[in-house]
N, C-alpha and C positions, 0 to 999 in steps of 0.2 A: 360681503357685497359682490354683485354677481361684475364680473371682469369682461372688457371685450371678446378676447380668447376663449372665454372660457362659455359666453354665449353663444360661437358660432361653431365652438367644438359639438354645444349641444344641438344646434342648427346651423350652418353654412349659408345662411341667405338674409341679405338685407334689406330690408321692406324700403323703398324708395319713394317718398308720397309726395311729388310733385303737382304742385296746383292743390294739394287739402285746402279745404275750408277749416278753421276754425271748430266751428259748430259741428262738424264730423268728425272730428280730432278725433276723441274719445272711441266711436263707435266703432269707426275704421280701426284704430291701433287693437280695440278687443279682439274683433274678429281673424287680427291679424295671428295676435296670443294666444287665441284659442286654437287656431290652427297649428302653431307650433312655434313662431316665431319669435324670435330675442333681441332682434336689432331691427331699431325703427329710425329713419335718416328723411327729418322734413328739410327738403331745398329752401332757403332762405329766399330765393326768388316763387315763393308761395304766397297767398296769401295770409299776412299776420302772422308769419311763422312762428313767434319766440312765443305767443299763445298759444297757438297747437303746440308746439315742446315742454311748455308749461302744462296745459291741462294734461299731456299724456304723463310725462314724467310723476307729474303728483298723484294720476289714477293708477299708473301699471308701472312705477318703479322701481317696486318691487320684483315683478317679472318679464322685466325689459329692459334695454339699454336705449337711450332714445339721446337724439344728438342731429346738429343741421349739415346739411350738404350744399355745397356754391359757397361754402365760407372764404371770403377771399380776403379779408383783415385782420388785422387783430384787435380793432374795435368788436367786428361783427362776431369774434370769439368771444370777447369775454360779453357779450348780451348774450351766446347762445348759454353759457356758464351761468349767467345769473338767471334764466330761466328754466337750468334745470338741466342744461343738454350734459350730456359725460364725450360726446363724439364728436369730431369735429371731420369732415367730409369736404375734402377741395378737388376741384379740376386738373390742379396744377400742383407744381410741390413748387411752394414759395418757405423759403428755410428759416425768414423771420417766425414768419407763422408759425411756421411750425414748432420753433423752438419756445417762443411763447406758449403754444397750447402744452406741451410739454412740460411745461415748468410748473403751469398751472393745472399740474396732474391731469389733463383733459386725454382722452385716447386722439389720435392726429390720423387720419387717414387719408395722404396726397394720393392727386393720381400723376402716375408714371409711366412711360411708354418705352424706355429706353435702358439698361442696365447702371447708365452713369446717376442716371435722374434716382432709380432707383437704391444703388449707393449711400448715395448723398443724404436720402432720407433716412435711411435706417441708420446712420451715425449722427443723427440729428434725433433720431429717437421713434420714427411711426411705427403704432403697434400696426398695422395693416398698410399695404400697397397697392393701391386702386391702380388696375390695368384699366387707362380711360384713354379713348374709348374701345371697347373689345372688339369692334366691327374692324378695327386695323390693328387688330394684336390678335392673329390668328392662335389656335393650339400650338401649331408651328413654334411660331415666335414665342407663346410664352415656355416651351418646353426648352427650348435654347437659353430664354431668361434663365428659368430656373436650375438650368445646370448650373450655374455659377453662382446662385445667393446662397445664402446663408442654410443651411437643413431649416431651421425655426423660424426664418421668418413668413408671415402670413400675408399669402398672394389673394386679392379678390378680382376677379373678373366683372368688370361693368359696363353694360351698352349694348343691346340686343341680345340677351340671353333669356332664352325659352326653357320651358323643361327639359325639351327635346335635346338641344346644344348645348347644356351642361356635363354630360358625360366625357366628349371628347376634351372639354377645358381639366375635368378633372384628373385625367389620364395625363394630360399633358402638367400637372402638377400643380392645377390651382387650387387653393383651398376651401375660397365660400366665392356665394355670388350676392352681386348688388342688383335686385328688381326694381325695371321702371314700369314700360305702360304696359310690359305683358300682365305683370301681376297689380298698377293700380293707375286711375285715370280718374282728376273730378266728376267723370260720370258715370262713373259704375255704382251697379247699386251693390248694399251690401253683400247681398247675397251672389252678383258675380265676383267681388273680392275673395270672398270667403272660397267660391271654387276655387277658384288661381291659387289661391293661398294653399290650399288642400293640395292640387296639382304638384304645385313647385316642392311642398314639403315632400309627396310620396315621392318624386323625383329625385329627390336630396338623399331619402332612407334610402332610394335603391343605387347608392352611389357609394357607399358603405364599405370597405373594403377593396374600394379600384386605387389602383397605383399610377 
């Protein structure tokens, strides 16, 4: 069974689909897959989210990991669990939660701004630390995070991240990124997903060996 880590070892980038429809679920997360991507994150402030988690999970869960984002309970955790999601995606790091989604084998991914916040979650157990939002967690800052965590644990940068300004995050020692409306917006048609999707992946291949 394909692991979180081990889908962003094979891609670094987290498809973000805030505002999907339902009825695009399917079409969008294809094109996502086809382009290269592993990790699919619907905002629960979407429409019908746990449908969209549902219908992609059962069509591509095999070749994706798919899980909600704005999780901010631990009711809204276990709906996104019984619809399929493996990832749980919050704003904040609330330690209830987290240690819930935890238990309940789910992957936990808080966001964190701060080295303490940071901490706290990874002895709580997040396989991933959402740097949210990234527009105030310059390279800077997170290269000074990362002197101090752990070698293994897995940094994502989220919140205005283009292909362009992922280099400098990666230098500075992050390891994947979370995509919003550069790579997905309710009104993009397929076929402008699918470029952004192509963009951001060759972006990611040529990022390959930076330290």
């Amino acid at each position: 069974m394909m692991t979180l880590d081990g889908a962003l070892k094979a891609t670094p980038l987290i498809a973000i689909l805030r505002g999907l429809d339902p009825d695009r679920a399917v079409a969008v997360a294809e094109v996502l897959v086809e382009a290269g991507f592993r990790v699919i994150e619907v905002p629960l402030n979407s429409p019908a989210p746990l449908t969209s988690i549902e219908r992609i999970a059962q069509r591509l869960g095999d070749d994706a990991l798919v899980g909600a984002g704005t999780v901010l309970t631990e009711t809204d955790m276990a709906s996104v669990s019984d619809a399929g999601g493996r990832i749980i995606v919050a704003p904040n790091m609330n330690p209830a939660l987290g240690a819930a989604a935890v238990a309940k084998g789910l992957a936990w991914c808080p966001g964190v701004m701060t080295p303490t916040e940071a901490f706290a979650a990874l002895d709580i157990g997040a396989q991933v630390l959402k740097l949210f939002p990234a527009e105030m967690i310059p390279p800077k800052a997170v290269a000074a995070m990362r002197a101090v965590l752990p070698r293994e644990a897995l940094v994502a940068a989220v919140g205005g991240i283009t292909p362009k300004g992922m280099a400098a995050y990666r230098t500075a020692g992050t390891d994947a990124f979370g995509l919003g409306s550069a790579l997905f917006k309710p009104d993009y048609s397929l076929e402008d997903i699918a470029t952004r999707a192509r963009r951001f992946v060759a972006a990611a291949v040529d990022l390959e060996g930076t330290v």
